[in-house]
C-alpha positions, 0 to 999 in steps of 0.5 A: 802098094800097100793098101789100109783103111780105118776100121775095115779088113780084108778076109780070104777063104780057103773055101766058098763062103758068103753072107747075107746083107738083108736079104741080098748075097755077097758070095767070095770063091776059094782064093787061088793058091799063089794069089788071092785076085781082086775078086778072091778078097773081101773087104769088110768092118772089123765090126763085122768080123766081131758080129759074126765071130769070124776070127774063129773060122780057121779057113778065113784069113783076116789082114789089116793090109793088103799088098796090090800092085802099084798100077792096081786102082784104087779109091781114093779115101775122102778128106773134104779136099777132093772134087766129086762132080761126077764122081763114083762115089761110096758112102760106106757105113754100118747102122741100125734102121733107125740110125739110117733114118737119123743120118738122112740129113747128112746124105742131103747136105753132103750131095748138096755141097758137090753136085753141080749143074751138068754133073753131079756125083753117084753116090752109092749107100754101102750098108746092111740095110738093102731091102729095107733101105727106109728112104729108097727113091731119094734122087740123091742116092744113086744106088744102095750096096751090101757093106761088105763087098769084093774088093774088085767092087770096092775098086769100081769106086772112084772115092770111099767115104769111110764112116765106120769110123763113127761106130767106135766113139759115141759121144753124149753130146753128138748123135751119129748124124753129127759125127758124119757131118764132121767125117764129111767136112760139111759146115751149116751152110749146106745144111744137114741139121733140118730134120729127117723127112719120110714118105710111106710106101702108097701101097703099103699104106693102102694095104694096111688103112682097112685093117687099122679103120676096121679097128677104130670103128670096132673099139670107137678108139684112137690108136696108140702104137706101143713098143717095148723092146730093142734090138738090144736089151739093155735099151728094153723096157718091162711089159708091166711097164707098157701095160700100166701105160696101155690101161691108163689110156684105154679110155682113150686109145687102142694099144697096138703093136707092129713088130717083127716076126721073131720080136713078135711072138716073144711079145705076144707071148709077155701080153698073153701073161700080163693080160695087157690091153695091146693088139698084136698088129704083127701079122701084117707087117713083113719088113720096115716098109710095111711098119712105116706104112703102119705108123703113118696110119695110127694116132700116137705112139710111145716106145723105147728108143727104136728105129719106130722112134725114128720113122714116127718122127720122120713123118710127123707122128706124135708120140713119147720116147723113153730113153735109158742108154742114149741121151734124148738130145742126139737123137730125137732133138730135131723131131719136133713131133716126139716128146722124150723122156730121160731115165735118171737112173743111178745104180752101183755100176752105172749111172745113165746115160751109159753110151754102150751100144751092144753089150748090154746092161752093166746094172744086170752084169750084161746077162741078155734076158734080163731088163735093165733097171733104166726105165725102173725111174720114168713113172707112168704118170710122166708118159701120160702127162708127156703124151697129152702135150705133144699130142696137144701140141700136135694136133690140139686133142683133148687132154687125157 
């Protein structure tokens, strides 16, 4: 039996190797001499071996197929046709943190269609997001996994639902959540277009509404949380930019910001020479539970398309996406608290929106530190004006 799945690849080593999924280990013994055994092979995106340059390992094997016995179980790929009440079932897909949040809808609607009464389906969540999972105690996901994984794992499934295959066509006029609603066969009378939902964590919420109250009592200001940059750089907006936002409303709101440590000290060290009027709030922050907990605590937000655009809008928080890459409509269209703002850029080489996801910025030749033009045609005034009507909208405030 020869066994082939889109998109994903089976690797061996010669030597112990292992990876790190947000925090959780996936170790892979030497493979034996003869016979690599179900335990000795991994199965992986070929994204991934992309990521972490794996084809250059000479002790790491890479197959697009694999050869198993023909009594080896194996899952079944999901086609829409299978009957999955009580089923094992893997939910394998590779996303950022924002796209996890955007995705939600599809989860409920794929469950809501093949549970039953007495005997629902386990779904498993198989992606790169474990600790950081943003919607953990949703009765409907019955475990989160690291996305690579031993075949002996995989196999331990009865049916995968394979939606890699998404990372690989973006479409101006689907968002990633609509291709899975299309890979899964779910049509609207199970839903899966209403709008993510998100619940902080009471206790990261407890932890950090002192420091934020404190703030407000000190400065008499709202407070507006603000971000400038991306995983990617071509999606990062200029810290001049931000603090011409930041000045503009410093009547009104306190700037602050919640980012990662690595994210962190770069920005810190871009509002220590600009001078800009934003308080790092970084410190307090230590994953993305603790940055939910932070944004369902401030006044408003703007920021460039992130996953805080996701989780802001997942709670209800008012606030104004910039967008440059990725066109507003697949994205942020069903939060009905964000107010987005398209960059019509034109440049020799690209004309927005671009739909790239990881190489960069073509208008800067795809050189990583350097911003892309994008945001170069969003006026400040815009953001001013766009932020005082969803905020109006929201909750009926003052205009600014």
């Amino acid at each position: 039996m020869r066994l082939t799945i889109p998109n994903l690849c089976f690797l061996t080593s010669s030597i112990p190797i292992e990876f790190c999924t947000d925090g959780t280990i996936t170790r892979l013994g030497p493979e034996d001499q003869n016979h690599a055994t179900a335990d000795q092979i991994l199965v992986l995106t070929w994204l991934h071996v992309g990521l972490f340059n794996l084809k250059s390992i000479p002790t790491i094997s890479l197959f697009d197929t694999i050869d198993l016995p023909d009594d080896f179980h194996v899952p079944e790929i999901y086609d829409g046709t299978q009957d999955l009440q009580g089923k094992n079932i893997l939910i394998l897909m590779l996303n950022g943190w924002g796209d996890m949040i955007l995705i939600q809808p599809a989860l409920r609607a794929f469950y809501r269609k093949n549970v039953s009464d007495g005997n629902p389906p386990r779904i498993t969540i198989g992606c790169n997001w474990i600790h950081n999972f943003p919607y953990p105690d949703d009765p409907y996901i019955h475990h989160v996994c690291p996305n690579i994984m031993t075949l002996k794992e995989l196999c331990n499934f009865d049916i995968i639902v394979n939606l890699i295959p998404a990372n690989y066509q973006r479409l101006s006029h689907l968002s990633m959540r609509d291709m899975y609603l299309q890979i899964m066969k779910l049509d609207d009378e199970y839903g899966g277009r209403d709008a993510p939902a998100l619940q902080p964590n009471p206790q990261r919420v407890d932890k950090i509404k002192p420091i934020l109250d404190d703030l407000r009592k000190k400065t008499g200001k709202k407070l507006l949380s603000v971000n400038w940059r991306s995983r990617f750089p071509h999606k990062n907006a200029s810290v001049a930019f931000f603090l011409k936002i930041a000045e503009e409303l410093s009547h009104v709101y306190q700037a602050v910001l919640f980012k990662d440590e690595q994210d962190s000290l770069i920005m810190q060290k871009e509002i220590d020479e600009s001078k800009a009027p934003v308080m790092n709030l970084s410190s307090h922050i230590h994953d993305y539970h603790d940055t939910t907990a932070a944004l369902s605590l401030v006044d408003a937000f703007v920021s460039v398309d992130t996953g805080i655009v996701h989780a802001a809008g997942a709670m209800g928080i008012p606030g104004v996406a910039l967008f440059g890459p990725f066109p507003p409509q697949t994205h942020v269209a069903d939060y009905s608290s964000i107010m987005a703002i398209r960059a019509p850029y034109r440049g020799k080489n690209c004309q927005e929106p671009c739909l790239e996801t990881c190489r960069g910025c073509a208008e800067v030749d795809y050189v990583p530190d350097r911003v892309s033009p994008c945001f170069e045609a969003i006026e400040v005034d815009q953001v001013i004006q766009a932020l005082n009507e969803i905020t109006n909208h929201c909750h009926g405030v003052d205009k600014l």
